[in-house]
MIDOSE-1310 file (N, C-alpha, C; in nm, 2 decimals, decimal comma, always signed):
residues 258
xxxx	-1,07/+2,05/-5,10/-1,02/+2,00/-5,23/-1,13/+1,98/-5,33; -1,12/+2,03/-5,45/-1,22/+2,03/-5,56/-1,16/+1,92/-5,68; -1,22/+1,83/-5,71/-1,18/+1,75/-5,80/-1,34/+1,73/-5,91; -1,31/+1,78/-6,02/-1,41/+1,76/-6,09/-1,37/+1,67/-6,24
xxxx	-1,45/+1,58/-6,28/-1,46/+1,51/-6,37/-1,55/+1,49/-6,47; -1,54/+1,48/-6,61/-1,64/+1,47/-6,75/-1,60/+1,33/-6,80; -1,76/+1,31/-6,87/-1,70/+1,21/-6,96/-1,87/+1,27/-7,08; -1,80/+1,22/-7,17/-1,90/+1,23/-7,28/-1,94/+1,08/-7,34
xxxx	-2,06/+1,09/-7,40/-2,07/+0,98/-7,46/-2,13/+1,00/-7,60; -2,06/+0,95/-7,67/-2,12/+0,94/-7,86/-2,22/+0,82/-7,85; -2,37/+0,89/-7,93/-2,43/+0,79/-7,99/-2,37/+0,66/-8,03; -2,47/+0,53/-7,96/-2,46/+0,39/-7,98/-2,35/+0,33/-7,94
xxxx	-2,29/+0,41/-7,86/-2,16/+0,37/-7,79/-2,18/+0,28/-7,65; -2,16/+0,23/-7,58/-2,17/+0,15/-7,48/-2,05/+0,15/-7,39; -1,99/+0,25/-7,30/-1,88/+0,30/-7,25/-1,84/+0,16/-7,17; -1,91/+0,12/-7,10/-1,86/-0,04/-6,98/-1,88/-0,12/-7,06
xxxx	-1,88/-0,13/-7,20/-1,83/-0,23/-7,20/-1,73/-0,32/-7,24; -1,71/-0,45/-7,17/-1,60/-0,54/-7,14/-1,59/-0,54/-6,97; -1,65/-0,46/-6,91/-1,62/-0,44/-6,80/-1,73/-0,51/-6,70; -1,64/-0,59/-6,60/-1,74/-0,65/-6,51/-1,79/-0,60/-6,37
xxxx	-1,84/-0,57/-6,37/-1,99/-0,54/-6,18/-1,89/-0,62/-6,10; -1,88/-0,57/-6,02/-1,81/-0,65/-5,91/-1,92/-0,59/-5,77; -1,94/-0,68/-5,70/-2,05/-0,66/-5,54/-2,02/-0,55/-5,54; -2,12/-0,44/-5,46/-2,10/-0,37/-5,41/-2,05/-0,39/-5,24
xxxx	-1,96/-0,28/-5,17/-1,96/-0,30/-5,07/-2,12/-0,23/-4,96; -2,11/-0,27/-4,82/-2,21/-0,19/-4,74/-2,25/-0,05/-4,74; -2,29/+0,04/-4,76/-2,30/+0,17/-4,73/-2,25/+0,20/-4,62; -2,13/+0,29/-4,66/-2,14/+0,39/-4,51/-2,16/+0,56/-4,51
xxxx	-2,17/+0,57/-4,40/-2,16/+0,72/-4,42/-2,02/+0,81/-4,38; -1,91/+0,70/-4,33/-1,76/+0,80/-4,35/-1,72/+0,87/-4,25; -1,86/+0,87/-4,16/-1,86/+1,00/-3,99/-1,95/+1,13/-4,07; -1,96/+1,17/-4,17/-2,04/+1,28/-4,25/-2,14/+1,30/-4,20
xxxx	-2,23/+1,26/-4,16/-2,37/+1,26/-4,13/-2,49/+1,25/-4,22; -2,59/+1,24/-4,24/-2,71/+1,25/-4,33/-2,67/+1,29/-4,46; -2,69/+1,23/-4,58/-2,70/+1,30/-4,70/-2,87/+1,32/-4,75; -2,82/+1,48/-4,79/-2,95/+1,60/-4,86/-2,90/+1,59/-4,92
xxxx	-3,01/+1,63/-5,03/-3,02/+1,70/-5,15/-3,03/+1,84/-5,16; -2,96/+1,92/-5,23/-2,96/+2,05/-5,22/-3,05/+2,09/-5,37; -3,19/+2,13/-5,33/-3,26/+2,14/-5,47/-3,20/+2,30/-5,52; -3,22/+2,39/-5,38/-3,17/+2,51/-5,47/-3,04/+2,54/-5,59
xxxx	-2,94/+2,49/-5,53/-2,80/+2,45/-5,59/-2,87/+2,38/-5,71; -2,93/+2,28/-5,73/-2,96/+2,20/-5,82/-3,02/+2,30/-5,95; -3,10/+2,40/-5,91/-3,19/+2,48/-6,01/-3,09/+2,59/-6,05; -2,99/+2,60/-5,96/-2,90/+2,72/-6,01/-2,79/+2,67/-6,14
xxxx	-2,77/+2,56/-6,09/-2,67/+2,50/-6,17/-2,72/+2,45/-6,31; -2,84/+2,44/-6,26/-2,88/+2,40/-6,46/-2,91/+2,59/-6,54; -2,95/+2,69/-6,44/-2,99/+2,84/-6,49/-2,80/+2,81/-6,55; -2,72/+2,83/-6,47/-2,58/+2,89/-6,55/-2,52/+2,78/-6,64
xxxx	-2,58/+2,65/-6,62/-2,53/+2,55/-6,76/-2,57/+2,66/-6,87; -2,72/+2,66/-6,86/-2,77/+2,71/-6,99/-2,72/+2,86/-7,02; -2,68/+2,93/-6,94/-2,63/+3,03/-6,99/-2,48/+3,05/-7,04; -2,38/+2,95/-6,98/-2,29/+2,89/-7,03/-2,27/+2,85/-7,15
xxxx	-2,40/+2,83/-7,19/-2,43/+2,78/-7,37/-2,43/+2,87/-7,48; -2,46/+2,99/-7,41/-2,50/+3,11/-7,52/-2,58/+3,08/-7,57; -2,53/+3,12/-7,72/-2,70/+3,10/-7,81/-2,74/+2,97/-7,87; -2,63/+2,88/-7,80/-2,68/+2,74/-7,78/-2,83/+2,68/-7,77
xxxx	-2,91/+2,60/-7,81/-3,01/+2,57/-7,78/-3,00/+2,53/-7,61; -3,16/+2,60/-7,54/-3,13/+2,59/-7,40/-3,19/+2,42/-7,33; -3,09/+2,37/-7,28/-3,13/+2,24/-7,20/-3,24/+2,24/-7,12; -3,35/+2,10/-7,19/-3,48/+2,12/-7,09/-3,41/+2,02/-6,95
xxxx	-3,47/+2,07/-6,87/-3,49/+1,98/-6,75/-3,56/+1,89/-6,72; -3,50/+1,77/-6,70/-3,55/+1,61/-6,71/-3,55/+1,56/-6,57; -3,68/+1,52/-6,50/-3,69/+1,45/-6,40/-3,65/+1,34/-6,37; -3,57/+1,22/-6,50/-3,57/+1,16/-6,48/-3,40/+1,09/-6,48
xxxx	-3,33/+1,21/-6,53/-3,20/+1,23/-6,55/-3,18/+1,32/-6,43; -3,25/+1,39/-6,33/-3,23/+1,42/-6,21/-3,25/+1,33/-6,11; -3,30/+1,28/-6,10/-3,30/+1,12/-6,02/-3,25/+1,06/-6,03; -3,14/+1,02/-6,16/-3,03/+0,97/-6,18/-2,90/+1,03/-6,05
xxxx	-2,88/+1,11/-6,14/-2,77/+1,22/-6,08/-2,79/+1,25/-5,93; -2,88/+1,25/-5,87/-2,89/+1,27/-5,76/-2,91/+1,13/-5,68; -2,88/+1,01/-5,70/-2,84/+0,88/-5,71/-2,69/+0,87/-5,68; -2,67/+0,93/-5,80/-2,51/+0,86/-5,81/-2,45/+0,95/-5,73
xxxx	-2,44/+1,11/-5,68/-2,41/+1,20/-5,58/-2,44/+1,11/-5,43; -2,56/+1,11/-5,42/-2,58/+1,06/-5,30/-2,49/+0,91/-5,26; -2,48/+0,85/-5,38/-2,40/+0,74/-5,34/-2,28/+0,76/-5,36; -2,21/+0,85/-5,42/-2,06/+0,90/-5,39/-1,99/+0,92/-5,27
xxxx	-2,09/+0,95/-5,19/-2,08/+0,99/-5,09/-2,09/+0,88/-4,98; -2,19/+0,80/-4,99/-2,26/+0,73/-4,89/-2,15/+0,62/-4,88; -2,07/+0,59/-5,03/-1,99/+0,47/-5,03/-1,84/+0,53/-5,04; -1,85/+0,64/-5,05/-1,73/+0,70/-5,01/-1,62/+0,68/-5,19
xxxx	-1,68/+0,75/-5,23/-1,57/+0,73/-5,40/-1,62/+0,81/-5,46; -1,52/+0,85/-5,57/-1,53/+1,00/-5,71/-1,50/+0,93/-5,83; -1,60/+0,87/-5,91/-1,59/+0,83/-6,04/-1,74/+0,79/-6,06; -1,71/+0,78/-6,21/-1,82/+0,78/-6,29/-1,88/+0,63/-6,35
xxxx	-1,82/+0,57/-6,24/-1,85/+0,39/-6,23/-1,87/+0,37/-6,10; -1,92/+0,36/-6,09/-1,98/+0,29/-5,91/-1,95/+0,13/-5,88; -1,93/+0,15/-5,78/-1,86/+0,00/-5,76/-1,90/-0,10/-5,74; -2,06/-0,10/-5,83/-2,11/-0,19/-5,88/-2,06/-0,19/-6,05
xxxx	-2,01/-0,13/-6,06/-1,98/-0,14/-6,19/-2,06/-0,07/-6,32; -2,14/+0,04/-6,28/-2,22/+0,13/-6,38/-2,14/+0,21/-6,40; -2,19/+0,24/-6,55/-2,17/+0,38/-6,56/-2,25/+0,47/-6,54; -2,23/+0,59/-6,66/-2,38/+0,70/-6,63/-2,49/+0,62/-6,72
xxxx	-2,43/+0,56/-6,86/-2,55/+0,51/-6,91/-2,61/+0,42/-6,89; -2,56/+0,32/-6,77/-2,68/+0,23/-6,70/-2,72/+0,28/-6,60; -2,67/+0,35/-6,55/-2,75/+0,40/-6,41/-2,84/+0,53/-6,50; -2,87/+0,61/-6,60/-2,98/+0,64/-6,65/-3,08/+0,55/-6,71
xxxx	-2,98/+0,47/-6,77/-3,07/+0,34/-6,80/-3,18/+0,29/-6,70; -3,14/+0,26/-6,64/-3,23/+0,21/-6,49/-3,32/+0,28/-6,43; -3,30/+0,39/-6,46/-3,41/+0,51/-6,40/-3,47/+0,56/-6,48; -3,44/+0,57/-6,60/-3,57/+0,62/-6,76/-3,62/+0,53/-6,80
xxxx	-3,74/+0,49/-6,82/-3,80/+0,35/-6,83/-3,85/+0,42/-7,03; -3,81/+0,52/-7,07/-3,89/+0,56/-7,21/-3,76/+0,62/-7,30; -3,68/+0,71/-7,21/-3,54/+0,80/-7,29/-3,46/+0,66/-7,41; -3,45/+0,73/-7,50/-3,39/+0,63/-7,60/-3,27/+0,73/-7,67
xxxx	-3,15/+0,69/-7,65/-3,03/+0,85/-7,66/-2,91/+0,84/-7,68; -2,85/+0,94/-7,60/-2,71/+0,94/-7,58/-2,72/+0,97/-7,46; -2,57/+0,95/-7,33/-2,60/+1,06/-7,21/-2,50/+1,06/-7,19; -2,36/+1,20/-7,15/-2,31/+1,23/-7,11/-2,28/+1,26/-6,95
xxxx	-2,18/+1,30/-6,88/-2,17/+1,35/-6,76/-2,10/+1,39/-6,74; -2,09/+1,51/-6,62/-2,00/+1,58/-6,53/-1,97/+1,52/-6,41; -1,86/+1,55/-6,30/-1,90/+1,48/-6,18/-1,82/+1,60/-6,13; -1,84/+1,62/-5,96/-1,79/+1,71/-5,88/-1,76/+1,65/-5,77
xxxx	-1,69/+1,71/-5,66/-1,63/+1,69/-5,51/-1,60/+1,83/-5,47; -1,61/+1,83/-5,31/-1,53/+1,91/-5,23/-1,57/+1,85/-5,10; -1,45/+1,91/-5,01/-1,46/+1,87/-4,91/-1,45/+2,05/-4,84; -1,55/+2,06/-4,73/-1,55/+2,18/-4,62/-1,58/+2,28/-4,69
xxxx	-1,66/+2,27/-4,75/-1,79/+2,39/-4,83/-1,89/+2,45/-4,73; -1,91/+2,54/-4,73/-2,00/+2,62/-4,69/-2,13/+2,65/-4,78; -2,26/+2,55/-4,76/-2,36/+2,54/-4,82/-2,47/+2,55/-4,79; -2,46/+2,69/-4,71/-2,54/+2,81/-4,65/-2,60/+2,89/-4,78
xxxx	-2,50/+2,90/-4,83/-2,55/+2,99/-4,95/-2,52/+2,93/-5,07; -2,63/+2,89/-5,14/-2,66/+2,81/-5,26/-2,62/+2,83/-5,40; -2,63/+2,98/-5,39/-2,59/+3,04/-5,54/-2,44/+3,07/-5,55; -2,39/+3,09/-5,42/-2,23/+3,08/-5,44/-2,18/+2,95/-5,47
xxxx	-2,23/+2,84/-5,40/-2,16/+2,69/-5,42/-2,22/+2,68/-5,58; -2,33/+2,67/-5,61/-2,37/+2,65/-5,79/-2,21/+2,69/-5,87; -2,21/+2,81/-5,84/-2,15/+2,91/-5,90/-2,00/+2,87/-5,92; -1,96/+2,77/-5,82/-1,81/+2,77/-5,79/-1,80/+2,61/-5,81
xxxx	-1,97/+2,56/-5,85/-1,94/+2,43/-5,90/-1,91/+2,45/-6,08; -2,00/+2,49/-6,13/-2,05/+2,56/-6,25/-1,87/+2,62/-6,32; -1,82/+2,70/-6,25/-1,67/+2,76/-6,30/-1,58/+2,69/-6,30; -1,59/+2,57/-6,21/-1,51/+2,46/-6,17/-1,51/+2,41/-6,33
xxxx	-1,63/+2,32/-6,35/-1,66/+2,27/-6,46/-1,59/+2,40/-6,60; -1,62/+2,43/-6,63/-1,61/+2,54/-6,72/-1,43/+2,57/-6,74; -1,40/+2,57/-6,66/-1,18/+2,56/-6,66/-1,15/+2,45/-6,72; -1,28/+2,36/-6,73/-1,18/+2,26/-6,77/-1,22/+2,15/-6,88
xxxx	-1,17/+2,15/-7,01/-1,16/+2,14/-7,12/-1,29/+2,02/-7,12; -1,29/+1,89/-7,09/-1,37/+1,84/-7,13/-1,51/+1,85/-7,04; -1,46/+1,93/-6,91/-1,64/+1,98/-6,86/-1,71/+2,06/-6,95; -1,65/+2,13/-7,00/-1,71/+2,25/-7,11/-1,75/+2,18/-7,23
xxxx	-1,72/+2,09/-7,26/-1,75/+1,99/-7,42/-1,85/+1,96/-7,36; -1,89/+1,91/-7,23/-2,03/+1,86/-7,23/-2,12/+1,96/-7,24; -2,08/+2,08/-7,13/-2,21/+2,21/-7,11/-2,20/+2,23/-7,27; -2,16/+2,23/-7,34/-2,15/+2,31/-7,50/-2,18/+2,26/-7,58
xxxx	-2,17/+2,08/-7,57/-2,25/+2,05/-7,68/-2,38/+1,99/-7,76; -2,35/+2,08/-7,87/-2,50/+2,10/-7,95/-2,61/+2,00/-8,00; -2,55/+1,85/-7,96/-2,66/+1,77/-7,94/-2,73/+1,76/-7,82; -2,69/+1,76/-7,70/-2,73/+1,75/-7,60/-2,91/+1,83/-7,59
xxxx	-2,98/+1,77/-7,54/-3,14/+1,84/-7,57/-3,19/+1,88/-7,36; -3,17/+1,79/-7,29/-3,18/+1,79/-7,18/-3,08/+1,74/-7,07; -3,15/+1,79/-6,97/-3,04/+1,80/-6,85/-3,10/+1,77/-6,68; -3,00/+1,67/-6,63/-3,05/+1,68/-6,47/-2,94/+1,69/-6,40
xxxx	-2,96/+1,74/-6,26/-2,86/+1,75/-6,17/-2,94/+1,69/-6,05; -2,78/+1,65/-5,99/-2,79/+1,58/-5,82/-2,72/+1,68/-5,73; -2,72/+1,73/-5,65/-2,64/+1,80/-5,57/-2,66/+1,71/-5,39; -2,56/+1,59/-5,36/-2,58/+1,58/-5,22/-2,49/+1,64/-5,13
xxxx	-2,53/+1,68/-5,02/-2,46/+1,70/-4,91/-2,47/+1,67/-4,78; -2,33/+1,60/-4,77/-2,36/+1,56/-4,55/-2,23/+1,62/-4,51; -2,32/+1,70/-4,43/-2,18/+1,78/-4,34/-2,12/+1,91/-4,43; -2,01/+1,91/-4,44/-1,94/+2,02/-4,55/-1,89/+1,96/-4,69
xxxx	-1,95/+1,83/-4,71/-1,85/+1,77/-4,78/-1,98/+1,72/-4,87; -1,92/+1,80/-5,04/-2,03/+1,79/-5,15/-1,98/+1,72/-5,26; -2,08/+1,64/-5,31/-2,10/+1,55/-5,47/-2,14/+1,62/-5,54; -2,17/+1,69/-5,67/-2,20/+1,72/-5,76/-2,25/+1,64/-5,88
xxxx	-2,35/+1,62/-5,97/-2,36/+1,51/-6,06/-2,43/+1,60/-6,16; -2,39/+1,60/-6,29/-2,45/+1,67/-6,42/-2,50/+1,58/-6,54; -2,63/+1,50/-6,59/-2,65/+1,41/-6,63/-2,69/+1,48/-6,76; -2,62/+1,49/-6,89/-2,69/+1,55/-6,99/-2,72/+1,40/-7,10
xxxx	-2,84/+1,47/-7,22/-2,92/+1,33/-7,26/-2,91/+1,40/-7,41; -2,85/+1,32/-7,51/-2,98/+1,37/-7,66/-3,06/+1,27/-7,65; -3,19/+1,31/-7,67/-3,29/+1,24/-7,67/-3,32/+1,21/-7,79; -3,30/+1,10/-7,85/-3,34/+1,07/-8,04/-3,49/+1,05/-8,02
xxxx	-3,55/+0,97/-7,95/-3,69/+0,91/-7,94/-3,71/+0,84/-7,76; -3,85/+0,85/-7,78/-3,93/+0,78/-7,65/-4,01/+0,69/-7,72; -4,00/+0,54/-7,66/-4,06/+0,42/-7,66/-4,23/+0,50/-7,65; -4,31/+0,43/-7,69/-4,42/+0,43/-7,68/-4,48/+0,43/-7,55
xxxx	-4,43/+0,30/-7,49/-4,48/+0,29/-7,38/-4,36/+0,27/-7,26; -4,37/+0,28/-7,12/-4,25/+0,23/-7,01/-4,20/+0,09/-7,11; -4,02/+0,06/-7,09/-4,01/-0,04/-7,14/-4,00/-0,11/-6,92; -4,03/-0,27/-6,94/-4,05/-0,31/-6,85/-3,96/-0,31/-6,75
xxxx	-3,91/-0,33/-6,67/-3,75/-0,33/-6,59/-3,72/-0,47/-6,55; -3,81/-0,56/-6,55/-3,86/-0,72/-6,55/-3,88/-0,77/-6,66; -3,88/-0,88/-6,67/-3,95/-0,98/-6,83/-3,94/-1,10/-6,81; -3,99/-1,15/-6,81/-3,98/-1,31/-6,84/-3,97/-1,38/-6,98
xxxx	-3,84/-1,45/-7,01/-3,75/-1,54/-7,09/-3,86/-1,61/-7,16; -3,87/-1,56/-7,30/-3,96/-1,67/-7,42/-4,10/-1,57/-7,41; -4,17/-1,45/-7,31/-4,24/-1,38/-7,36/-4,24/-1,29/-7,42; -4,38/-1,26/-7,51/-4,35/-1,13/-7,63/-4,32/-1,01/-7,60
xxxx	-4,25/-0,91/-7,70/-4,15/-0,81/-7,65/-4,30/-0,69/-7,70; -4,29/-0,62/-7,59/-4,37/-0,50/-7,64/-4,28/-0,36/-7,65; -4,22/-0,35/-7,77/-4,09/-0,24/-7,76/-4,14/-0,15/-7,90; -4,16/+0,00/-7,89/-4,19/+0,03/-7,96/-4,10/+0,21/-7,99
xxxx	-4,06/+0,26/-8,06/-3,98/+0,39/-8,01/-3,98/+0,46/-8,20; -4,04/+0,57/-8,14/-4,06/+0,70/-8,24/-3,96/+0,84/-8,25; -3,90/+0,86/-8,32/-3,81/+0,97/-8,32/-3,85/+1,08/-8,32; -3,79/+1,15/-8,28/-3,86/+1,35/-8,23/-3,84/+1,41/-8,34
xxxx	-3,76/+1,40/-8,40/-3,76/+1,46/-8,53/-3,80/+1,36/-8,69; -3,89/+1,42/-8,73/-3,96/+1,32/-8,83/-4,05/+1,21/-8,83; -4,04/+1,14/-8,69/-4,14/+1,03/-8,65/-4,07/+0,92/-8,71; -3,95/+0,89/-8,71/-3,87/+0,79/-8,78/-3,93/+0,63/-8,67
xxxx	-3,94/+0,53/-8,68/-3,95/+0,45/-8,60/-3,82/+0,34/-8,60; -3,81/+0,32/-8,47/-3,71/+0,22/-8,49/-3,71/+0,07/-8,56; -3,65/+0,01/-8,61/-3,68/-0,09/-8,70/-3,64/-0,24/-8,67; -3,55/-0,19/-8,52/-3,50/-0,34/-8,48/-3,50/-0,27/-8,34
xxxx	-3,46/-0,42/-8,26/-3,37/-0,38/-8,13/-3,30/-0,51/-8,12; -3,19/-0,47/-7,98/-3,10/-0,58/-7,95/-3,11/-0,58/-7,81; -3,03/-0,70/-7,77/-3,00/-0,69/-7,59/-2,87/-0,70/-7,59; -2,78/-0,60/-7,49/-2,66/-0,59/-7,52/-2,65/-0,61/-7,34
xxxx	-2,53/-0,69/-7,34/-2,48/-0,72/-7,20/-2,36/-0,68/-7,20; -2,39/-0,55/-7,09/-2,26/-0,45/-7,08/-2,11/-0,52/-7,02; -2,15/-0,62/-6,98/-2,06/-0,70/-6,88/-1,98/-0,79/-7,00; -2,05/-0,79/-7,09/-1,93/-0,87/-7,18/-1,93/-0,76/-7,28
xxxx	-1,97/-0,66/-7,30/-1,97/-0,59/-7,41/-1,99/-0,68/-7,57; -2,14/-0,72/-7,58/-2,19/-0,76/-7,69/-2,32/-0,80/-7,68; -2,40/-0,84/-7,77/-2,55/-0,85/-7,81/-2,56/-0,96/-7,80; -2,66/-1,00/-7,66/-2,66/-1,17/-7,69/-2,82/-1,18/-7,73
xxxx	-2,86/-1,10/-7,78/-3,03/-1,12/-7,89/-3,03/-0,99/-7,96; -3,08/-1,05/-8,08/-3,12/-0,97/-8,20/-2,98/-0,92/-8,31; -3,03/-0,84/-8,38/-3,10/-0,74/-8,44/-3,27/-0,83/-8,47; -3,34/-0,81/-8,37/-3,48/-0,85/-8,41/-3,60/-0,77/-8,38
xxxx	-3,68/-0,80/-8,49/-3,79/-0,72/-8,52/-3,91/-0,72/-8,37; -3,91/-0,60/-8,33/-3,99/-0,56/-8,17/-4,18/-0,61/-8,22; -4,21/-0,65/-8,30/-4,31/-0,66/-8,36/-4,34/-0,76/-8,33; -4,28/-0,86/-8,35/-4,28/-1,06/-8,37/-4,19/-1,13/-8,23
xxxx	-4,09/-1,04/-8,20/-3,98/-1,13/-8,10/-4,06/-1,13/-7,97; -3,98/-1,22/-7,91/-4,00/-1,24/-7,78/-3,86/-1,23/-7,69; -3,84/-1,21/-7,59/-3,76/-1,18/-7,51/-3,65/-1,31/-7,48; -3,54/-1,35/-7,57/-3,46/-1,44/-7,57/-3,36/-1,48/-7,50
xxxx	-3,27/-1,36/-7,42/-3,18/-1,35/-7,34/-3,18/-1,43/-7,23; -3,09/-1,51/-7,21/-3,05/-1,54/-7,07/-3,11/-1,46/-6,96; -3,13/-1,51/-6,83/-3,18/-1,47/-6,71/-3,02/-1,35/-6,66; -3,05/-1,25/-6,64/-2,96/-1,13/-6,63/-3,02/-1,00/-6,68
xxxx	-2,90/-0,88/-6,63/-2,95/-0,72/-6,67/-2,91/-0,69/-6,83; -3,02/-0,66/-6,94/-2,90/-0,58/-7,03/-2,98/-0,44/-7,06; -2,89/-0,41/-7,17/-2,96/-0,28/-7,23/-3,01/-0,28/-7,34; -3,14/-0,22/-7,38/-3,23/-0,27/-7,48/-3,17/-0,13/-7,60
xxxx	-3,11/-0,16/-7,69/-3,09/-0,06/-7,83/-3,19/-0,09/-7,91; -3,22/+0,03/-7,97/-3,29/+0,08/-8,05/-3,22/+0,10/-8,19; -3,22/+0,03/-8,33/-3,18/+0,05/-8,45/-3,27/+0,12/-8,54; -3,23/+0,27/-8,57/-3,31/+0,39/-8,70/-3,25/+0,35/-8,80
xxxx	-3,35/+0,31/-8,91/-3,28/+0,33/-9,01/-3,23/+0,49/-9,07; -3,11/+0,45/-9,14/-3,06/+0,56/-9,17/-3,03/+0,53/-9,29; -3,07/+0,52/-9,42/-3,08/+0,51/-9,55/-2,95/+0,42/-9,57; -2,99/+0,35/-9,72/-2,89/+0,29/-9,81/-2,81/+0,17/-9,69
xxxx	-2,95/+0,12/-9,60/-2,95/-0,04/-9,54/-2,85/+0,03/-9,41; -2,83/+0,07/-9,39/-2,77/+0,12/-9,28/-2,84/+0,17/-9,14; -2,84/+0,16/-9,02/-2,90/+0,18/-8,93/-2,80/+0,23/-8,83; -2,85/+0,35/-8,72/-2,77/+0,43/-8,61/-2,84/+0,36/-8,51
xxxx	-2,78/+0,32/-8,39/-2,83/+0,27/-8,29/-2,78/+0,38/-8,17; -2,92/+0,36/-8,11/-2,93/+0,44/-7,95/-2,97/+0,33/-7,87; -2,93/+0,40/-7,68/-2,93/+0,32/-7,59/-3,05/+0,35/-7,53; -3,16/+0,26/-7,51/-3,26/+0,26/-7,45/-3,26/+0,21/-7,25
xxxx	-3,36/+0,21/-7,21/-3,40/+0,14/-7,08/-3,30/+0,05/-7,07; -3,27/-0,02/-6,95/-3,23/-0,18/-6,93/-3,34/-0,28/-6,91; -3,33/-0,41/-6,91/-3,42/-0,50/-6,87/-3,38/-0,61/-6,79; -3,39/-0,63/-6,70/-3,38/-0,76/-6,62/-3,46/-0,88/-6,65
xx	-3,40/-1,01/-6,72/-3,48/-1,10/-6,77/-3,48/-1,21/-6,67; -3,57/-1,28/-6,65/-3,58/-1,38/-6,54/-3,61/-1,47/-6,61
């Protein structure tokens, strides 16, 4: 059985939220045995994204949106579920979040399944993950669209039975520096993020706690603040100005504040 799933995300949007994390349960493995990573499938499937695009600009390959995706594959599997919230309660853009310590963006996803695949031969499975996606209306919105700049994949497999994971990113800007994944409550914020096109700098940031869906610090200047937030996980946004007092916000790193 092949069940495949998309979701897109628009700039400054924050898909979980309102939504609460609930514990994860134990890992198992289901009787499957060991989960691999299938790098070859992985290289194949980003060659026919990009060709899927035409004369689309071609998606770079991101290490760090592949260690995403091949996260959330592996744990599809390991905890036995097909969605694009893990039962901790992430979605794709905190579980990118958590693994890009600099990407400042947007990130979209694919997701895949099958059960009793034959993953002997790599370029057939790509191929029959790749077409899968492509039938179907909102998989194809992701491979196709023209903001998207970069791309990772996860491909796990235990036994005959495969996850698929497609992490695409627009990348507006990279922080200056790693943002921290730690901080401690009342010290100064060292947050700094430059746009790829034009060198625009960001002018604010916020902390946004996905679990309530809202900003519990800022719009404050990364220059002077200090880290205000309650002890908890959030996500650090990035505010560009965008003329006539108006600013577009992207989703940066998360931060764990202690």
């Amino acid at each position: 059985m092949v069940l495949p799933e998309a979701v897109g995300l628009p700039g400054g949007i924050v898909p979980s939220a309102g939504r609460t994390a609930v514990p994860s349960p134990a890992p198992t493995r289901i009787g499957r045995g060991p989960v691999h990573n299938a790098e070859e499938v992985e290289r194949k499937i980003i060659e026919l994204t990009n060709q899927a695009r035409g004369g689309r600009k071609q998606l770079q390959a991101d290490d760090g949106l592949r260690e995403a995706a091949r996260g959330h594959s592996a744990d599809m599997l390991a905890r036995d579920f097909f969605d694009h919230i893990n039962p901790d309660g992430l979605g794709a853009t905190e579980r990118v979040a958590l693994q890009h310590r600099r990407l400042v963006g947007m990130v979209g996803e694919n997701i895949w399944q099958a059960e009793g695949q034959d993953a002997s031969r790599p370029e057939e499975l790509a191929r029959k993950i790749v077409e899968g996606w492509l039938r179907s209306p909102g998989h194809r919105a992701n491979i196709e669209n023209d903001r998207y700049t970069h791309i990772g994949v996860g491909v796990s497999i235990a036994g005959s039975s495969v996850r698929a994971t497609q992490n695409f990113a627009y990348i507006h800007a990279w922080t200056d520096q790693d943002v921290p994944p730690v901080a401690s409550q009342g010290t100064p914020v060292a947050l700094a993020a430059r746009g790829l096109v034009g060198g625009v700098r960001a002018e604010h940031f916020d902390l946004f706690d996905v679990s309530r869906g809202l900003a519990v610090q800022g719009p404050a200047d990364p220059g002077t603040a200090t880290w205000q937030a309650g002890p908890g996980r959030y996500l650090v946004r990035f505010h560009f100005p965008a003329g006539m007092g108006r600013y577009v916000i992207y989703n940066g790193p998360m931060v764990e504040i202690r």
